[in-house]
N, C-alpha and C positions, 0 to 999 in steps of 0.2 A: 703534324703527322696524323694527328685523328681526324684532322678534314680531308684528306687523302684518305684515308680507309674507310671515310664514311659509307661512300658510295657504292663500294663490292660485298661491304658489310650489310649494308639495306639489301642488294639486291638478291644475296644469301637468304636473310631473313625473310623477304616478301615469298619465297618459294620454300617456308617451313608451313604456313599455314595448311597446305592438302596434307604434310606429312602429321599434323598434330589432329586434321581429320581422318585420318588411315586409323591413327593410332587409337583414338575414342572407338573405332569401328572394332580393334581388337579386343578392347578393354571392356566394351560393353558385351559383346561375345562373351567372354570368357567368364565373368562374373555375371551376368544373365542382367544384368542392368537396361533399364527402360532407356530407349533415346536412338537417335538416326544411324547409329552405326549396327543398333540390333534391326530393325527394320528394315535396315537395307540388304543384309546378311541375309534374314526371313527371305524379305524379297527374292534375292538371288538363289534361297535354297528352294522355294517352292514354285520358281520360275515363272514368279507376277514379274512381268516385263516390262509394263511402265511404269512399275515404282521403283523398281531396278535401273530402269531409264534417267529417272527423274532424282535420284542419287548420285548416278555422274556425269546430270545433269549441274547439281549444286555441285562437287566437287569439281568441274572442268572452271565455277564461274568463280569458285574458290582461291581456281588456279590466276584467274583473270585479272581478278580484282585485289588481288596478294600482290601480281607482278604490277599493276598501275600504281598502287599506293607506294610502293618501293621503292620505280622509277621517278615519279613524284616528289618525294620524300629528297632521295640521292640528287633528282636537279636543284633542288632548293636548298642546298648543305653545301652543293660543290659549286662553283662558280663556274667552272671549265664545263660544264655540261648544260648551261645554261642559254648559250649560243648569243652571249649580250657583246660578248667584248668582237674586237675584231680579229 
């Protein structure tokens, strides 16, 4: 049964990583904390556009590389998605 759920469960999980960078962007906000989620905040309040850019620029590649490691992961767990058998 957890070889069957592996695979919906990884690919859950590989689209947590932008949510756990949203969340550093609020967190550093709110507590005036140094790091990329205040910077990009700055950015977007004083309307520097390419570091604004370049913010969801890493977050889109966040999204990328969250969803490949995932699908990755869930073929190498499940057999059925492996495309060996016939």
């Amino acid at each position: 049964m957890l070889r069957a759920a592996a695979a919906p469960t990884l690919a859950l999980a590989g689209l947590d990583l932008p949510v756990l960078a949203s969340g550093a962007l609020v967190v550093e906000t709110i507590f005036a904390w140094p790091g990329m989620g205040r910077v990009a905040t700055e950015s977007v309040l004083a309307e520097d556009y390419p570091v604004a850019l370049a913010s969801c620029l890493v977050a889109a590649i966040a999204v990328v590389l969250g969803r490949l490691a995932s699908e990755a992961l869930g073929r190498a767990l499940d057999p059925r998605l492996r495309g060996d058998a016939p």
